[in-house]
MIKOLPA-159807 format. One record per residue (C-alpha): residue in three letters; x, y, z. Coordinates in steps of 0.5 Angstrom, whole numbers, plus 2048, in hexadecimal, padded with zeros to 3 digits. Example, Ala and Ser with C-alpha at 12.3 -4.5 7.8 and 13.67 -1.06 7.14 Angstrom:
! residues 2
+--------+-----+-----+-----+
| residu |   X |   Y |   Z |
+--------+-----+-----+-----+
|    ALA | 819 | 7F7 | 810 |
|    SER | 81B | 7FE | 80E |
+--------+-----+-----+-----+
//
This chain:
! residues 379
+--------+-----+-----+-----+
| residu |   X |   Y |   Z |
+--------+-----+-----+-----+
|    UNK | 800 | 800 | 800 |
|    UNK | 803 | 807 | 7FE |
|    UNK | 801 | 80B | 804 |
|    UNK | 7FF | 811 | 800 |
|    UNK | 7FB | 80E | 7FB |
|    UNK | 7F4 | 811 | 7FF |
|    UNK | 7F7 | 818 | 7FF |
|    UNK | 7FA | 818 | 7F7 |
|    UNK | 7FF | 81D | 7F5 |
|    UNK | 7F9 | 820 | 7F1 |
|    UNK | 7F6 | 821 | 7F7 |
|    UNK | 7FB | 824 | 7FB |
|    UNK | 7FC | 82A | 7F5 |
|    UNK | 7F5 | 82C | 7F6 |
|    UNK | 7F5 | 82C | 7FC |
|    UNK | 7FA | 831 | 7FE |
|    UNK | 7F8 | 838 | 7FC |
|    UNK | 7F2 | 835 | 801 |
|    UNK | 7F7 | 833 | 807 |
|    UNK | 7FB | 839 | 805 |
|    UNK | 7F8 | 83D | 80A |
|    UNK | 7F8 | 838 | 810 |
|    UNK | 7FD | 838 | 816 |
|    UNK | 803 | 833 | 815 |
|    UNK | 802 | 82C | 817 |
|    UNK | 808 | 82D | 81B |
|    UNK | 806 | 832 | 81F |
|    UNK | 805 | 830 | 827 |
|    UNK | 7FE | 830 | 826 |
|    UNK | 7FD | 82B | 820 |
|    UNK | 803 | 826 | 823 |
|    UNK | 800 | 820 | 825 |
|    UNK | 804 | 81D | 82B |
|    UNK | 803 | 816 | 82F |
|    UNK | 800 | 816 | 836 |
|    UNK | 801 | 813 | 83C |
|    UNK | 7FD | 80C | 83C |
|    UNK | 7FC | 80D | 844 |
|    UNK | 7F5 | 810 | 843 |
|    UNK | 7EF | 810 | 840 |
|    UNK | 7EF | 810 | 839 |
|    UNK | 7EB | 814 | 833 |
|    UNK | 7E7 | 811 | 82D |
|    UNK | 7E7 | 815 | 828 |
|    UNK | 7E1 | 819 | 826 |
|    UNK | 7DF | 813 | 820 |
|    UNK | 7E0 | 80E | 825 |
|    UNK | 7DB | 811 | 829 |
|    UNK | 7D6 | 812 | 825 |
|    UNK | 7D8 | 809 | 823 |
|    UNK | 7D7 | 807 | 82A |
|    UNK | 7D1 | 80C | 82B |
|    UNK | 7CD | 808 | 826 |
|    UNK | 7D0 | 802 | 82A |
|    UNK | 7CD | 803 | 82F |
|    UNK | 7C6 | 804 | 82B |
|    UNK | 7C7 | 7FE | 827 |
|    UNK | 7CC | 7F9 | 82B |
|    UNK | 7CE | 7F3 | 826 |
|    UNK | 7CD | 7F8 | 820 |
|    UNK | 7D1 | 7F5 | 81B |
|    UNK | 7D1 | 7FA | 816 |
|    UNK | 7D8 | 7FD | 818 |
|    UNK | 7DB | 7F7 | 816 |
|    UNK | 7E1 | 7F6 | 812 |
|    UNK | 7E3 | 7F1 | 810 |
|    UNK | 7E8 | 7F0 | 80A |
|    UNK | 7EB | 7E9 | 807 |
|    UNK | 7F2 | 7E8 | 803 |
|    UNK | 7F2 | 7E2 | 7FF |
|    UNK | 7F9 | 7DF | 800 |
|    UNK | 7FC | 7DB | 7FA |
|    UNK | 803 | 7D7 | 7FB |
|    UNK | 805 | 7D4 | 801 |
|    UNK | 803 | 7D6 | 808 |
|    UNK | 806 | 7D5 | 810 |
|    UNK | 800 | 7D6 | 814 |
|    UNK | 806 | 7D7 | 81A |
|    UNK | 809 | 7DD | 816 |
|    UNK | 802 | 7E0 | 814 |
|    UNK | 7FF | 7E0 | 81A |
|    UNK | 806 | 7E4 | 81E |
|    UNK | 805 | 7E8 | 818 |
|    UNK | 7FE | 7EB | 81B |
|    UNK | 800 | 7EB | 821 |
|    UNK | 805 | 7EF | 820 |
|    UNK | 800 | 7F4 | 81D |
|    UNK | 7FC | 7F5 | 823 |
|    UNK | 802 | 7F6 | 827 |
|    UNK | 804 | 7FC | 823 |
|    UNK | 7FD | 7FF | 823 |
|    UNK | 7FA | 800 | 829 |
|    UNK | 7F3 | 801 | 826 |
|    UNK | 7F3 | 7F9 | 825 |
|    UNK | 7F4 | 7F9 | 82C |
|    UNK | 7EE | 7FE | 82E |
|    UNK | 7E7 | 7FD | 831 |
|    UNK | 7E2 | 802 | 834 |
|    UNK | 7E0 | 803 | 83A |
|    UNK | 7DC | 808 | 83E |
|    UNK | 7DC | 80E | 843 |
|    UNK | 7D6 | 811 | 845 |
|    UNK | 7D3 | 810 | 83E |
|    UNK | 7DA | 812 | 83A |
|    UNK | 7DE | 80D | 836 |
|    UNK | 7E5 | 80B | 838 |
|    UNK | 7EA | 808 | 834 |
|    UNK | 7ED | 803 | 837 |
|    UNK | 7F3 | 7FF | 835 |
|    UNK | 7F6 | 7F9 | 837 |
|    UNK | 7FD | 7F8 | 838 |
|    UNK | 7FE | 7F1 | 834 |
|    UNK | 7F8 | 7ED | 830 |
|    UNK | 7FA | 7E7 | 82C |
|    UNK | 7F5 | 7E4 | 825 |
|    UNK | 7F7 | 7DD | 824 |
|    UNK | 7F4 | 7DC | 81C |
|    UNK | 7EF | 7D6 | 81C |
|    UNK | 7F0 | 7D2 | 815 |
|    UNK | 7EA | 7CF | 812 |
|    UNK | 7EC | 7CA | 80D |
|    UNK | 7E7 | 7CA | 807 |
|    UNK | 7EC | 7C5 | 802 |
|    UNK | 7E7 | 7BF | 803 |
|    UNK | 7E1 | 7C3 | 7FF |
|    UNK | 7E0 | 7C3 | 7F8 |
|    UNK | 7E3 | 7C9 | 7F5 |
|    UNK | 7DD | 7CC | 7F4 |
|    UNK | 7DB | 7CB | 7FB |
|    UNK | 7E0 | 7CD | 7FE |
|    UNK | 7E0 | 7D5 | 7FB |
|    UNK | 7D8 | 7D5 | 7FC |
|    UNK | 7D9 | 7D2 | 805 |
|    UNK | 7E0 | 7D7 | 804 |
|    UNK | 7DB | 7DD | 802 |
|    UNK | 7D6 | 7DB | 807 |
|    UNK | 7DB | 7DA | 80C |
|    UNK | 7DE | 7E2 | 80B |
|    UNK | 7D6 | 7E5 | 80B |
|    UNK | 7D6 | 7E1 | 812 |
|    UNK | 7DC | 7E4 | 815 |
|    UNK | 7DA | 7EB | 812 |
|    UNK | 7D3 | 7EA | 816 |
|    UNK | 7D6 | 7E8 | 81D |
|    UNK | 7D5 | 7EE | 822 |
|    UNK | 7DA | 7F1 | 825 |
|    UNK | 7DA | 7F2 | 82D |
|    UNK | 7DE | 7F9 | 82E |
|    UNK | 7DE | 7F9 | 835 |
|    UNK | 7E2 | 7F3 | 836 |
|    UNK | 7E5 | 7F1 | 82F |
|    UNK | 7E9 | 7EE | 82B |
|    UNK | 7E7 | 7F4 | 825 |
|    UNK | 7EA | 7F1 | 820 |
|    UNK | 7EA | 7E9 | 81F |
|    UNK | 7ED | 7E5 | 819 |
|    UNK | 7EC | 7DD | 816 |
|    UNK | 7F0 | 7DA | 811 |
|    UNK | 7EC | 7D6 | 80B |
|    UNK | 7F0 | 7D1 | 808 |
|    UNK | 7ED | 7CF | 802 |
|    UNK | 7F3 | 7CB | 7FE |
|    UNK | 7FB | 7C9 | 801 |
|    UNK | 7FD | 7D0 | 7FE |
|    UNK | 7F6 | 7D4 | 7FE |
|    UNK | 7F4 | 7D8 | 803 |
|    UNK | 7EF | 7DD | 805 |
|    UNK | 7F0 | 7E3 | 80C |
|    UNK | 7EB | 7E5 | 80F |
|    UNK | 7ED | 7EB | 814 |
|    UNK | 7E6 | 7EF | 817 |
|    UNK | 7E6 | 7F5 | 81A |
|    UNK | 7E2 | 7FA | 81D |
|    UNK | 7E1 | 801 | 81A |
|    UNK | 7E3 | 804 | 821 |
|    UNK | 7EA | 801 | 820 |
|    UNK | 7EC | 802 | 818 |
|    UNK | 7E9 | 804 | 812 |
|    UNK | 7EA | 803 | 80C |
|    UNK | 7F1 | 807 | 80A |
|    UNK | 7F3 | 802 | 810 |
|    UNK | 7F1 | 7FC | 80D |
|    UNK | 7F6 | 7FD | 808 |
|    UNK | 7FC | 800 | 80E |
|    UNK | 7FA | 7F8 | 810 |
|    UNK | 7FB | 7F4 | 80A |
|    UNK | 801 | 7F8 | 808 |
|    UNK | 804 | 7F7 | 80F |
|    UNK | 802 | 7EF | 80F |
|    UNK | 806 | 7EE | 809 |
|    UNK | 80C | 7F1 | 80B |
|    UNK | 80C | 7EE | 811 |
|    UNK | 80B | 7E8 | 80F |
|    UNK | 810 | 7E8 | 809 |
|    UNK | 815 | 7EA | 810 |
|    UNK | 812 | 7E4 | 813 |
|    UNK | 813 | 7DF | 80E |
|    UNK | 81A | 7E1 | 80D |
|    UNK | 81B | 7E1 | 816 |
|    UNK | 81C | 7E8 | 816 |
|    UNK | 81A | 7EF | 81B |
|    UNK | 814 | 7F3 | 819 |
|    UNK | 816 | 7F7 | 813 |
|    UNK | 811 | 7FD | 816 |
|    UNK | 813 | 803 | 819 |
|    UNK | 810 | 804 | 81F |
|    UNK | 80A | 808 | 820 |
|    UNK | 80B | 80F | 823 |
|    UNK | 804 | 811 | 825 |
|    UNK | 7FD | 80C | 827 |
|    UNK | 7F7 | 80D | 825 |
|    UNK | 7F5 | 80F | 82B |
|    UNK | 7FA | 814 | 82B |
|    UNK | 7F7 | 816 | 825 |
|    UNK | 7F0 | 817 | 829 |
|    UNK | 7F2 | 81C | 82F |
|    UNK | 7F5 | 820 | 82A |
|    UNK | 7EF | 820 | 825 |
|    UNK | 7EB | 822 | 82C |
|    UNK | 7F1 | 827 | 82D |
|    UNK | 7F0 | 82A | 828 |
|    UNK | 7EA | 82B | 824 |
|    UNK | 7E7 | 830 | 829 |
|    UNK | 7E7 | 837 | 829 |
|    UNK | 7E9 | 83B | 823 |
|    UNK | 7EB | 836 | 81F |
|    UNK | 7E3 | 833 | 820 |
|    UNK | 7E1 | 838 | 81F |
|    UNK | 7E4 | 839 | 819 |
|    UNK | 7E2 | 832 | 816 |
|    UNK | 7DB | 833 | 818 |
|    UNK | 7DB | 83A | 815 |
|    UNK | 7DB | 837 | 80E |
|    UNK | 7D7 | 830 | 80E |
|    UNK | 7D1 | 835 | 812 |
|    UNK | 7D2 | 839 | 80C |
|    UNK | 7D3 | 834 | 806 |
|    UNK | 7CD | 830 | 808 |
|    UNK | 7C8 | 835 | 80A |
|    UNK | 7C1 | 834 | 808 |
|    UNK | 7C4 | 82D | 805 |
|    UNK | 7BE | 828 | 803 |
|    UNK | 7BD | 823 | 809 |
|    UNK | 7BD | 81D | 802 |
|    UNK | 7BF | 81C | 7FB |
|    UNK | 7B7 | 819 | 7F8 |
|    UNK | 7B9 | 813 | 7F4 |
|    UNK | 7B3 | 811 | 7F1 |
|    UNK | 7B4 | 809 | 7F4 |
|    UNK | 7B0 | 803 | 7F3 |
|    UNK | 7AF | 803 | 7FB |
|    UNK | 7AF | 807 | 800 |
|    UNK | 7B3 | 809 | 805 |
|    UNK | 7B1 | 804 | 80C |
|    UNK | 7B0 | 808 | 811 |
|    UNK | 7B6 | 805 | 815 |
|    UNK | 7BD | 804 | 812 |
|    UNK | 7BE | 7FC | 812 |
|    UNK | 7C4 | 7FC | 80E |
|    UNK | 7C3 | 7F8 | 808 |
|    UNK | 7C6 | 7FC | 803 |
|    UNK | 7C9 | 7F8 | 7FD |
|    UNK | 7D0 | 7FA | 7F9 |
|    UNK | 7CF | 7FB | 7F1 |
|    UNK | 7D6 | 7F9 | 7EE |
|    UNK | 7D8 | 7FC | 7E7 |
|    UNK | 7DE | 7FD | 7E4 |
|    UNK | 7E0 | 804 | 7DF |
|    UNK | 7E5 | 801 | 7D9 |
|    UNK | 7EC | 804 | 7D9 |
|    UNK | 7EC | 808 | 7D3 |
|    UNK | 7E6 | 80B | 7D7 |
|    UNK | 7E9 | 80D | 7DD |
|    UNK | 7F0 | 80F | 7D9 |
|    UNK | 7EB | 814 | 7D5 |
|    UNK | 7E8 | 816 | 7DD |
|    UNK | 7EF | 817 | 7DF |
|    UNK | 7F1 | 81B | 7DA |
|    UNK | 7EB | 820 | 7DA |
|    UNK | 7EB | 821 | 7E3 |
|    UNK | 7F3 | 822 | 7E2 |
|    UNK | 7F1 | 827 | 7DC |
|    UNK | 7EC | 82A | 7E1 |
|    UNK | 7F1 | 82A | 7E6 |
|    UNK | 7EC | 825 | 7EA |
|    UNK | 7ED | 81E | 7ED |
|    UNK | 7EA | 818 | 7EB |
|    UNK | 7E5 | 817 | 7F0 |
|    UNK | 7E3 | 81F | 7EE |
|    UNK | 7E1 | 81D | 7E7 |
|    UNK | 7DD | 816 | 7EA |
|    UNK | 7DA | 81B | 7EF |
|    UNK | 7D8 | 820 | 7EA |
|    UNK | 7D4 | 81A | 7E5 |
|    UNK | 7D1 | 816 | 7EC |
|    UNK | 7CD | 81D | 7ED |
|    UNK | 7CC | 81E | 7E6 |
|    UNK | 7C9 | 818 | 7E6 |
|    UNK | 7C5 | 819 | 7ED |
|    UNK | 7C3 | 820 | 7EA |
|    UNK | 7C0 | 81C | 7E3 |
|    UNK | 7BC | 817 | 7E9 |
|    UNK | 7BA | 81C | 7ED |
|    UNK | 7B9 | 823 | 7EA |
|    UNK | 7BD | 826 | 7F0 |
|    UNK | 7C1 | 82C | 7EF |
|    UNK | 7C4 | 82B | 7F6 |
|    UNK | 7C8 | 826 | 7F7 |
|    UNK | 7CC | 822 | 7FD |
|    UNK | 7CF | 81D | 7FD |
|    UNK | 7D2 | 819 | 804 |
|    UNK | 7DA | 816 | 802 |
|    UNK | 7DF | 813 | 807 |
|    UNK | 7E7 | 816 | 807 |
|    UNK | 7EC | 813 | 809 |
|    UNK | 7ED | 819 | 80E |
|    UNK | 7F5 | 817 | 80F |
|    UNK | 7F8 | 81E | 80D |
|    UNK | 7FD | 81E | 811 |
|    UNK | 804 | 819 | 810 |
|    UNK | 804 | 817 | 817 |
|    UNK | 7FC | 813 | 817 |
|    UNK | 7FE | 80F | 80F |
|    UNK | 801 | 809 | 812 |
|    UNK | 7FC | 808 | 818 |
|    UNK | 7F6 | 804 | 819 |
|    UNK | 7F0 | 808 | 81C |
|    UNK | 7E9 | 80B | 81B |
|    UNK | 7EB | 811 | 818 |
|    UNK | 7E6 | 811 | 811 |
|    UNK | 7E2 | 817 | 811 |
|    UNK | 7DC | 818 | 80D |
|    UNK | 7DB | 820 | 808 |
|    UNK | 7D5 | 822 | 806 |
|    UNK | 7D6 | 823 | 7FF |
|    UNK | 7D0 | 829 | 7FD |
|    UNK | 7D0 | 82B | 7F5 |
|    UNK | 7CC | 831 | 7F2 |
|    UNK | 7CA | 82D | 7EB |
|    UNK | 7C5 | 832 | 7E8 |
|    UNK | 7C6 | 837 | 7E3 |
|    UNK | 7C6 | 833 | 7DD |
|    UNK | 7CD | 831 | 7DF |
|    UNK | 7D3 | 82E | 7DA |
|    UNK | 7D6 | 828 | 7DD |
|    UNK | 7DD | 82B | 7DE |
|    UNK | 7D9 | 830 | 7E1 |
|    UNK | 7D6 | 82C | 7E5 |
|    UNK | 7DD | 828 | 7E7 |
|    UNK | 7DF | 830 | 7E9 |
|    UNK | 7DA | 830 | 7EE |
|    UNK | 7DA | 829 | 7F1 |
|    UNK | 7E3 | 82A | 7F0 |
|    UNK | 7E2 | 831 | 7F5 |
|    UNK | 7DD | 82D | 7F9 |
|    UNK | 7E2 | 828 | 7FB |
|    UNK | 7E9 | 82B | 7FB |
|    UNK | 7E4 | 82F | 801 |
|    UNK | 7E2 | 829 | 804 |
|    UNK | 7E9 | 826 | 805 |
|    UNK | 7EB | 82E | 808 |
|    UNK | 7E6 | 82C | 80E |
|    UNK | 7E7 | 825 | 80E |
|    UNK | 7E9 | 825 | 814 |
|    UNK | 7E1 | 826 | 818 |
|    UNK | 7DF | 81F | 81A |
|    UNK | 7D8 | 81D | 816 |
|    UNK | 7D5 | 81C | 81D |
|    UNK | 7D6 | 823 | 81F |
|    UNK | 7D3 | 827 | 818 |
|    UNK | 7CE | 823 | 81A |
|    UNK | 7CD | 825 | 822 |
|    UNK | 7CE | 82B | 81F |
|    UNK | 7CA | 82D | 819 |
|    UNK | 7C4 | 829 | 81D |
|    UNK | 7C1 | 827 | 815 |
|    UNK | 7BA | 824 | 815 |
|    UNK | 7BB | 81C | 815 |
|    UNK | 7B8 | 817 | 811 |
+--------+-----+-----+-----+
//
């Protein structure tokens, strides 16, 4: 994994006139430091609102998140499984659970935990078979809750499919990871198994902050003027915003969320995406702006709504110091786009790419606080 895949140089270029303007991360203030372990811990702001809807729905396995890697060639389950192990004991998050004082979370975190890796050996079945039960098997795992009061809140289990087919899967809950984490987790297996099988140290650097650490900074630091300033904004981008985009659906919406959403797979062709590519670095814009511009087209075609938001994770790692750690640190951005006017697309594309690189500028204000802040009428 490239550790600033999901922070591209395109994206850094654009974004710096809008920095330009900001404090120097360097500034005492910006730097986050570790903090004593002797005492109660902060969760961050995300992981508040996570453990929030715990409480209401305890068993909720909508924040699972489970990730499987098909491993072809020889394998020593011994090697694999200090491998992991020595991922949890670099990241502090994999160690974590959640209790409570007075109604508020607290990070706690366990000085040691040790996952043995179950096998279960599928060779006997059919081939068929065995990737039908090896799928069944995956769903399973995805959907067994976690307890975040007494852990584990990450799990692994090993499916052996032939002598030298494999599949992991390692399951986390979101109030420990996310999905830039997952990436951080498979390159650092790798790694880490290629020094194993060779009988060497970990080749990882030692990590200089936790994600704890992380969380009293952000706590620290979000508040006053620099609050301010980021509420200023999102007050202003989404006043009057509509509650809802109308899609003219086949059925409506239940009048409790249930979960039971589906994913819609497609592929876009090379020559397409180098013709999308080619037009967002004319523009001076990304890919995802490009995309994003012809995802609200379309939304306006359905809808006829000439003011448009649309909800988009952000990795939110935009400091050096947060891209090799595993953690909750996604945010969501409320994307709002004027399409009235009888707009051109690359008309369009320059509202929705001035519309994002705003975004990113004030990225910084937890989802869970615009939206205790902003008090929107709720469906």
């Amino acid at each position: 994994m490239k550790s600033k895949t999901q922070l591209s140089a395109a994206k850094r270029a654009l974004l710096e006139k809008r920095l330009a303007g900001r404090a120097s991360v360097d500034t005492d203030e910006q730097t986050i430091r570790p903090i004593p372990r002797n005492g109660p811990l902060a969760v961050s702001l995300a992981q508040q609102r996570l453990w929030f809807l715990d409480q209401l729905e305890p068993g909720l396995v909508a924040y699972n998140m489970p990730a499987a890697v098909r491993l072809v060639g020889t394998l020593d389950v011994t090697v694999l499984n200090w491998s992991l192990n020595e991922i949890i004991r670099r990241h502090e998050s994999l160690r974590t659970t959640f209790d409570s004082v007075a109604g508020q979370p607290l990070q706690v975190i366990a000085p040691h935990l040790e996952l043995s890796i179950p096998v279960i050996d599928l060779t006997d079945l059919p081939a068929e078979a065995r990737e039908q039960e090896a799928m069944r098997l995956s769903q399973e795992e995805a959907q067994r809750p976690f307890d975040l009061l007494h852990g584990p809140l990450i799990r692994a289990v090993l499916l052996r499919l032939q002598s030298e087919e494999h599949v992991l899967i390692v399951t986390m809950h979101h109030i420990v990871t996310d999905l830039w984490s997952q990436g951080v987790l498979k390159s650092e297996l790798g790694a880490l198994y290629e020094a194993g099988m060779k009988t060497q140290a970990s080749p990882l650097p030692a990590l200089s902050i936790q994600y704890a650490d992380f969380a009293q900074w952000q706590r620290g630091w979000l508040k006053g003027d620099e609050l301010d300033r980021q509420t200023a904004y999102w007050r202003k981008q989404l006043a009057g915003a509509p509650p809802s985009v109308d899609l003219p659906t086949d059925l409506a919406r239940p009048a409790q969320m249930n979960y039971q959403g589906s994913t819609f797979l497609f592929e876009l062709s090379a020559e397409l995406t180098e013709s999308l590519t080619a037009l967002s670095r004319r523009e001076g814009a990304t890919l995802f702006m490009t995309l994003l511009a012809a995802f609200k087209a379309l939304l306006w075609r359905y809808t006829g709504q000439s003011d448009i938001v649309v909800g988009t994770p952000v990795a939110n790692r935009n400091r050096e110091e947060l891209e090799g750690l595993i953690g909750f640190f996604v945010n969501t951005l409320a994307l709002r786009t004027d399409v009235s006017g009888d707009a051109t697309f690359l008309e369009l594309l320059s509202r929705v790419r001035e519309t994002a690189l705003g975004a990113y500028a004030h990225q910084d204000l937890p989802f869970e606080l615009l939206v205790e802040e902003l008090q929107p009428a709720r469906d």
